[in-house]
C-alpha positions as a printed NumPy array, in Angstrom:
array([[233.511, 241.255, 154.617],
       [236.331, 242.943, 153.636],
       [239.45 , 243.586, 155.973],
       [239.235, 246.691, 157.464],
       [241.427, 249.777, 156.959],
       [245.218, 249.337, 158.46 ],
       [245.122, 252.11 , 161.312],
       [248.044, 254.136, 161.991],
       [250.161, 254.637, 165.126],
       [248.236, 256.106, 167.761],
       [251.404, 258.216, 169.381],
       [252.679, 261.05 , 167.608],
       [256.181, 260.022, 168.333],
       [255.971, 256.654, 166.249],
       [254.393, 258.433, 163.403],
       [257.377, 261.274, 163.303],
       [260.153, 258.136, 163.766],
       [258.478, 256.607, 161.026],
       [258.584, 260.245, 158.398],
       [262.239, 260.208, 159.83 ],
       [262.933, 256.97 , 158.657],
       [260.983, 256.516, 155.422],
       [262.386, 260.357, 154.137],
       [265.738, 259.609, 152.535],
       [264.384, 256.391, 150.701],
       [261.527, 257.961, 149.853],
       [263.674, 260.681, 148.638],
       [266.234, 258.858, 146.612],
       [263.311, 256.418, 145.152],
       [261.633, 259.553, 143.718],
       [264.405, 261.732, 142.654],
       [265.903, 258.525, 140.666],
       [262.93 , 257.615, 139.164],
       [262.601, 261.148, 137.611],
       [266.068, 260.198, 136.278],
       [265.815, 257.189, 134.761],
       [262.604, 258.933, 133.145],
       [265.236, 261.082, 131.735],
       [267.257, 257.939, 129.979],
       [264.201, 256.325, 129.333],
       [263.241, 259.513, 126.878],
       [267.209, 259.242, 125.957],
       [266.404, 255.609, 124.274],
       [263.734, 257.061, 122.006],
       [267.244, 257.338, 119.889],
       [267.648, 253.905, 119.549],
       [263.945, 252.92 , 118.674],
       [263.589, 253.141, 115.4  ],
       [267.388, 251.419, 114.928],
       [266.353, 248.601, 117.299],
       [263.138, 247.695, 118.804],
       [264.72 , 245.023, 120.732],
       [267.561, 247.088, 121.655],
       [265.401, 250.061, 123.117],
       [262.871, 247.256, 124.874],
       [266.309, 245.684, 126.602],
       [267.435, 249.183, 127.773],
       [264.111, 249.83 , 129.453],
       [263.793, 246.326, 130.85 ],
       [266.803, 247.41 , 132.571],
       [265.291, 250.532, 133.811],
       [262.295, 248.505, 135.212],
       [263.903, 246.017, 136.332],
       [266.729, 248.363, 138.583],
       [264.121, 251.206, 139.791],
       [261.67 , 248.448, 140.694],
       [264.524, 246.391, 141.994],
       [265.012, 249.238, 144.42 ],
       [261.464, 249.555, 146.226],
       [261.405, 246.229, 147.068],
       [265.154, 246.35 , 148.765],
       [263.252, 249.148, 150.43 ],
       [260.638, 248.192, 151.846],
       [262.937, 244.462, 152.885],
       [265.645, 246.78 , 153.764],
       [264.352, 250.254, 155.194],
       [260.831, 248.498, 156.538],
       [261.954, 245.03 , 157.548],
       [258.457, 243.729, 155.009],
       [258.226, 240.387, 155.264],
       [255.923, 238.097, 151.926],
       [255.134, 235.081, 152.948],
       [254.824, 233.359, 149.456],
       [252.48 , 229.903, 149.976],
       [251.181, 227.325, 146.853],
       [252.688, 226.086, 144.162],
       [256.058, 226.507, 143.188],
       [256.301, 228.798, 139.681],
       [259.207, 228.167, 137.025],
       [261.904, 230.939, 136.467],
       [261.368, 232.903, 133.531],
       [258.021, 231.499, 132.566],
       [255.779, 233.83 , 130.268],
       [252.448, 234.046, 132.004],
       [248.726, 236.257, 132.333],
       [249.054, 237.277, 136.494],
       [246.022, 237.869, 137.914],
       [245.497, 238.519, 141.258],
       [242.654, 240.366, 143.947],
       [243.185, 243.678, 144.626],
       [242.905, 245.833, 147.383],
       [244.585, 248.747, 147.706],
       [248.125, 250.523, 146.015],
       [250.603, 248.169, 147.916],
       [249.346, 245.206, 146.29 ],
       [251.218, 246.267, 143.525],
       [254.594, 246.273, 145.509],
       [253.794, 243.238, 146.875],
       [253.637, 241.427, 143.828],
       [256.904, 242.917, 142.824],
       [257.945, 240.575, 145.805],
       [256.746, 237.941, 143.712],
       [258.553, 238.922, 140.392],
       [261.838, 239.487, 141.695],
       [262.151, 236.329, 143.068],
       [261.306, 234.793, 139.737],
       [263.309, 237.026, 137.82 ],
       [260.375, 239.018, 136.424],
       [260.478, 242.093, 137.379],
       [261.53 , 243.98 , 134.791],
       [259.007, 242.157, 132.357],
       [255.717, 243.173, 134.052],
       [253.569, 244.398, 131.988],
       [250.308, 246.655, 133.58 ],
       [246.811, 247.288, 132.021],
       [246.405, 250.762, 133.387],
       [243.858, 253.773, 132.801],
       [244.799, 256.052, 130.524],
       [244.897, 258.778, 132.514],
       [247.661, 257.345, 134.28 ],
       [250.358, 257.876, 131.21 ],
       [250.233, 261.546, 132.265],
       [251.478, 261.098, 135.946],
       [254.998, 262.18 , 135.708],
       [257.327, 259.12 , 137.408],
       [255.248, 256.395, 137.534],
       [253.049, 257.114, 134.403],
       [255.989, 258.227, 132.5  ],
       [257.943, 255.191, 132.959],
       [255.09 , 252.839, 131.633],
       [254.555, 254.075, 128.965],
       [258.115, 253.065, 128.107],
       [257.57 , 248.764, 129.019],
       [254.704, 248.415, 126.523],
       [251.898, 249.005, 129.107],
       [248.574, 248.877, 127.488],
       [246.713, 252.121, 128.277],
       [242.896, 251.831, 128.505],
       [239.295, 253.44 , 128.838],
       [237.459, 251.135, 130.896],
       [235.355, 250.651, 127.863],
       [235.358, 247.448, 126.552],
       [233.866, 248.783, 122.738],
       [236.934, 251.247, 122.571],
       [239.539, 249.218, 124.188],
       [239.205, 245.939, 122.374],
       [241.053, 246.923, 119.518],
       [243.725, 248.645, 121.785],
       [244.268, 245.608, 123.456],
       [244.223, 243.173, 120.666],
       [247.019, 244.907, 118.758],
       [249.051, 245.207, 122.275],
       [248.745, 241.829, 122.668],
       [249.406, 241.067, 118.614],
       [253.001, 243.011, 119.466],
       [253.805, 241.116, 122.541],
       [253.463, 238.09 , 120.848],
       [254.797, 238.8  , 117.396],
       [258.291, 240.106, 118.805],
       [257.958, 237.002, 121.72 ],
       [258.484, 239.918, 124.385],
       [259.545, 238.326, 127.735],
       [256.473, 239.172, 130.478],
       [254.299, 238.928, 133.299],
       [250.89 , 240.479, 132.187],
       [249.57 , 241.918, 135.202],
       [245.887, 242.01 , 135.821],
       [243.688, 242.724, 138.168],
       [240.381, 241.579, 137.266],
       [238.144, 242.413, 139.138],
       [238.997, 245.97 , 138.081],
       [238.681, 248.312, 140.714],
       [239.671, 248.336, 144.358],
       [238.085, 246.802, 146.618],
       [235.996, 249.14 , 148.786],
       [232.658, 248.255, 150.822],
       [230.53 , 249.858, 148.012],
       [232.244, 248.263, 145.728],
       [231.05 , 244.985, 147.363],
       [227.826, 245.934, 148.297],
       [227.109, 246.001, 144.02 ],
       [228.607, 242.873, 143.271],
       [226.72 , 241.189, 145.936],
       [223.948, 242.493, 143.95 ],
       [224.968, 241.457, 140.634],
       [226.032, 238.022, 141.82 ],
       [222.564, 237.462, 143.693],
       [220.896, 238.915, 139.97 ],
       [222.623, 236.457, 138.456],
       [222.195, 233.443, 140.597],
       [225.882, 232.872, 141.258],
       [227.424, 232.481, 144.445],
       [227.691, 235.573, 146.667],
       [231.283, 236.819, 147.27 ],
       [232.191, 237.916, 150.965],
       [235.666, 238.873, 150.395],
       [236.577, 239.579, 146.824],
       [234.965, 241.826, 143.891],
       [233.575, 239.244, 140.796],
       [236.126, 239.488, 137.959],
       [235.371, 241.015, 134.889],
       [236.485, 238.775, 132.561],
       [236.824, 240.307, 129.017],
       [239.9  , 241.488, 128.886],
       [240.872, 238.386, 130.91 ],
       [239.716, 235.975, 127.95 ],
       [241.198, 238.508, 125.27 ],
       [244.649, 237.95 , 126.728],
       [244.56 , 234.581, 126.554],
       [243.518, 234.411, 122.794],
       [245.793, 237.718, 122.36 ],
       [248.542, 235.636, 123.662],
       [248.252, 232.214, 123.142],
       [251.164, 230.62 , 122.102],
       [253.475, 233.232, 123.555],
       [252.357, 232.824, 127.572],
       [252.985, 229.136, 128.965],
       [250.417, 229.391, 132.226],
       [248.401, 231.718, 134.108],
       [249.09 , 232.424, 138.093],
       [246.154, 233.116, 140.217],
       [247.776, 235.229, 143.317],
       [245.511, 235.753, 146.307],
       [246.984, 238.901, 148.628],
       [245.962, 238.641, 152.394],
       [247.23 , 241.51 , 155.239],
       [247.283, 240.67 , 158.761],
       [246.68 , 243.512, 160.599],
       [244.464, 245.708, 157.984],
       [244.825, 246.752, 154.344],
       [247.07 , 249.754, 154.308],
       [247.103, 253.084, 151.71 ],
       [250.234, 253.565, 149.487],
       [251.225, 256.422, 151.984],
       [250.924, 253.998, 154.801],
       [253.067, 251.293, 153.049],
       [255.516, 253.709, 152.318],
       [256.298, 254.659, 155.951],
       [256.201, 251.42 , 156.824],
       [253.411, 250.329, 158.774],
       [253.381, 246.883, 157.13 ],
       [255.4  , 244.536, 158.062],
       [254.076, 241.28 , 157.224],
       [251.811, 239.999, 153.913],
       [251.249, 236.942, 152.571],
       [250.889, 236.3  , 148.758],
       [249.515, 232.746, 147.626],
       [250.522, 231.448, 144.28 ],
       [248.371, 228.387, 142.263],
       [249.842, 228.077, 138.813],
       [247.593, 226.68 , 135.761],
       [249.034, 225.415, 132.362],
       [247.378, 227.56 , 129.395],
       [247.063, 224.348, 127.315],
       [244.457, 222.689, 130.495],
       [242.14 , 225.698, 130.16 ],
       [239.851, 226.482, 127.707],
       [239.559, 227.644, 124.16 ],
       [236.08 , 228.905, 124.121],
       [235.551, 232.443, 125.767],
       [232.726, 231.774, 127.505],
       [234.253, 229.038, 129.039],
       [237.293, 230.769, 129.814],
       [235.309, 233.568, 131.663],
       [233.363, 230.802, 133.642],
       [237.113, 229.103, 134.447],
       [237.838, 232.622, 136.129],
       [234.822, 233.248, 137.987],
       [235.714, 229.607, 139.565],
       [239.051, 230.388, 140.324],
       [237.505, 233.71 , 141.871],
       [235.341, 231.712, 143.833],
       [238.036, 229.421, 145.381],
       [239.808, 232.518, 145.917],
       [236.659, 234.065, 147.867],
       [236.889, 231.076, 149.953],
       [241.036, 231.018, 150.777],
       [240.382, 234.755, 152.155],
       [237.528, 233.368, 154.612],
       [239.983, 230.531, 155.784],
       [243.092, 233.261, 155.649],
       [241.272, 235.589, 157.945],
       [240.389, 232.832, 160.259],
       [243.481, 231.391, 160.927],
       [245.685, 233.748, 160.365],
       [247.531, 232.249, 157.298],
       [247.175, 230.384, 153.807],
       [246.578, 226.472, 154.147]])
């Protein structure tokens, strides 16, 4: 099953010490990211003179502001990733996809891309209604995020000519997926236990079954323009906490596990491609159950 929910501090001292501590990064994160909002609208000047130029300047952008919530949560929090598997290349174009569990698995995997000097190329499928959210939203709209329905029959043709783009102008990225597309709740289990059962596959304890459309129409999309795909597993140790709870800094300690798989060794055909997933998904299902035995990643 699932890890549980991270719990918070018990005494209402460590919970205060921990507002006190988190406020003024908290403060500064979200008062400069309005800002750099601000320049990102300011390089809407440039766009039509240079695409390239105006996708540099925000690259910058993402890859500063980003730059700074992980040296706060290192910094402010003490967070500790615990990166395990295979080694990745620097500066590799690749499809990231990865299980996902709550908001900080996001930050977490900026961990991961700012070691490999990525983070400024990540590149999100997000719900539309997301472009609206002033900050966050804002800002991704700016680093060629691909804005989506959730319905395959209007999205497809949203995400092919993304993807055409991407490849076309060989933009540097990491496309960041999570396939499984939603969070991972007990509900949320409880129907693709179902589904998997329906279907005769095996039955996942620890991980959602990936939906793998938009999975397989990245790798067409982008073939010839990303080199490999990583398969990230996320594991907590002492519960899965909520964005708010990451923030103050309840977390110290994740660990992120990294297999890396050459584009040109998987397949061509899109069913088979989908299958190739749901195995990795499967291996996956099992690293958690060992993970949550032992305490770490073999």
């Amino acid at each position: 099953m699932p890890l549980a929910p991270l719990s918070s501090p018990h005494q209402r001292r460590d919970r205060f010490r921990a507002v006190i501590r988190s406020a003024p990064a908290l403060a500064g994160l979200w008062t400069s990211l309005l800002a750099v909002n601000g320049l990102q609208m300011a390089s809407l000047a440039i766009r039509p003179v240079s695409h390239s130029a105006f996708r540099r300047i925000n690259r910058w952008v993402a890859d500063t502001w980003w730059g700074w919530t992980v040296a706060v949560s290192r910094q402010v929090h003490g967070v500790e990733v615990v990166i395990t598997g295979g080694d990745l290349p620097v500066g590799e174009n690749a499809v990231v996809v990865a299980n996902h569990q709550q908001m900080p698995d996001i930050t977490l995997l900026m961990h991961l891309a700012a070691q490999k000097e990525r983070l400024g190329d990540m590149k999100w499928i997000l719900k539309r209604s997301l472009k609206y959210v002033p900050g966050a939203g804002w800002g991704l709209a700016f680093l060629d995020a691909v804005f989506v329905e959730r319905d395959w029959m209007k999205d497809r043709e949203t995400v092919d000519r993304a993807f055409a783009h991407l490849r076309e102008d060989r933009v540097p990225l990491w496309l960041m997926l999570f396939v499984e597309g939603t969070r991972l709740r007990p509900e949320n289990l409880e129907k693709t236990r179902e589904f998997a059962q329906q279907q005769g596959w095996e039955v996942p304890r620890h991980v959602l079954l990936p939906r793998t459309k938009g999975f397989v129409a990245a790798l067409e999309g982008l073939r010839g323009h990303v080199e490999a795909v990583y398969d990230v597993t996320i594991g907590y140790e002492e519960g899965v906490p909520s964005l708010g709870q990451y923030a103050l800094g309840y977390t110290r300690r994740a660990h992120l596990h990294v297999r890396r798989y050459p584009v040109a060794d998987l397949p061509t055909e899109a069913d088979a491609l989908g299958g190739w997933l749901r195995e990795r998904w499967q291996e996956k299902d099992a690293l958690l159950a060992d993970y949550y035995a032992n305490g770490h990643f073999g």
